[in-house]
C-alpha positions in Angstrom: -41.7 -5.7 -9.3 -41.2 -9.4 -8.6 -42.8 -9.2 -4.9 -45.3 -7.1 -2.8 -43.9 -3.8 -0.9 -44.1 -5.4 2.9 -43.3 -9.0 2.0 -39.3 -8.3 1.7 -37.9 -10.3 -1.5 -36.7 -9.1 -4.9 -38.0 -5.7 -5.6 -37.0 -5.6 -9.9 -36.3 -8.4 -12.2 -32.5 -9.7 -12.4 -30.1 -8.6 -14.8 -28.2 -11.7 -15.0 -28.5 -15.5 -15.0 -26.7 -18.2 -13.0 -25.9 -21.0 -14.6 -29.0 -22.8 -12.6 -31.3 -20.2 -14.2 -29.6 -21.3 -17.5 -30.3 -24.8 -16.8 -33.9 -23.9 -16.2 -34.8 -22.3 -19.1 -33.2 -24.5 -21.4 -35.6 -27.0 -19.8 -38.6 -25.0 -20.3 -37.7 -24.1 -23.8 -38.0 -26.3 -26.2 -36.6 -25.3 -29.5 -33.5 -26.7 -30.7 -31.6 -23.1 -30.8 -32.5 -22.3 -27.4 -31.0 -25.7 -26.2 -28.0 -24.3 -27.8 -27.7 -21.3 -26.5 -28.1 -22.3 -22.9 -25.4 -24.8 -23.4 -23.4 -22.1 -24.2 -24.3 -20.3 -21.7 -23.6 -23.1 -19.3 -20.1 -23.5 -21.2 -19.1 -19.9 -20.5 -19.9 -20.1 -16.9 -17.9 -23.5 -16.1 -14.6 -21.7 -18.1 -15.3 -18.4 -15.7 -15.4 -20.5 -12.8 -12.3 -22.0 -14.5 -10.5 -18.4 -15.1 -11.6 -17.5 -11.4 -9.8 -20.5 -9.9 -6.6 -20.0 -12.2 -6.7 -16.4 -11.0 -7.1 -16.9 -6.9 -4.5 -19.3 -7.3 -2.1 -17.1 -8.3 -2.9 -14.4 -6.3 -2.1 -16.8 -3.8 0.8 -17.7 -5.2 2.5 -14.1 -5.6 1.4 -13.5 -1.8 3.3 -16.5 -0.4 6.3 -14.6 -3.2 5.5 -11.4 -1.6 6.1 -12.7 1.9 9.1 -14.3 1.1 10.7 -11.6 0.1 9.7 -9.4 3.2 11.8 -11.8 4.9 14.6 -12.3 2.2 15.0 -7.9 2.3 14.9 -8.4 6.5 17.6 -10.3 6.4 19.9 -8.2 4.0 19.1 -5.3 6.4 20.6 -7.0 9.6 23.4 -8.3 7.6 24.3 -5.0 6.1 23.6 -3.7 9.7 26.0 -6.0 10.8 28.9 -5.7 8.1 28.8 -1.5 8.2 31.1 -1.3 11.9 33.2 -3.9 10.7 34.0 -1.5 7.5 34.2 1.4 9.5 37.2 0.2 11.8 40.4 1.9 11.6 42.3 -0.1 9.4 45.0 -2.4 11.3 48.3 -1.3 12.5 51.4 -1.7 10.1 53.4 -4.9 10.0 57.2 -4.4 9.9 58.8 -5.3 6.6 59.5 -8.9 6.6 63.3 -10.0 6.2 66.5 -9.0 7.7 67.1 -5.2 9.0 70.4 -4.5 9.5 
């Protein structure tokens, strides 16, 4: 328990560290492999934030696609509403031969 019952706050200890956190302890500790390590740490953090970005933009991305082609297929549908009558007519009336009838 990181905090008294009636005092609000953090009831357990974290699972996880931020990258701030990281920062911290490599500060505090002192040995060369823990320097490491929380620059590794750090390193892993800036390329999720780095996947994260990549991955919103092209969510982004296949929305605006996704809306496009809502409107692309609404247009189809009034064209193909459109062409159906004029394929249904009656076809048009016979022309007389063309040349001389005697």
């Amino acid at each position: 328990m990181t905090s008294k019952k009636n005092r609000g706050g953090r009831r357990y200890m974290p699972y996880a560290f931020t990258e701030h956190e990281a920062l911290q302890a490599a500060n505090i500790l002192k040995s060369e492999k823990a320097t490491e390590m929380s620059i590794y740490v750090v390193r892993a953090f800036v390329q999720m934030r780095k996947e994260l970005a990549i991955s919103q933009e092209v969510l982004k991305r296949l929305a605006q696609i996704d809306k496009k082609l809502l409107e692309h297929d609404n247009v189809i549908e009034d064209l193909v509403h459109n062409l159906i009558p004029l394929l249904e007519e009656s076809s048009p009336e016979k022309k007389p031969p063309m040349g001389f009838n005697p």
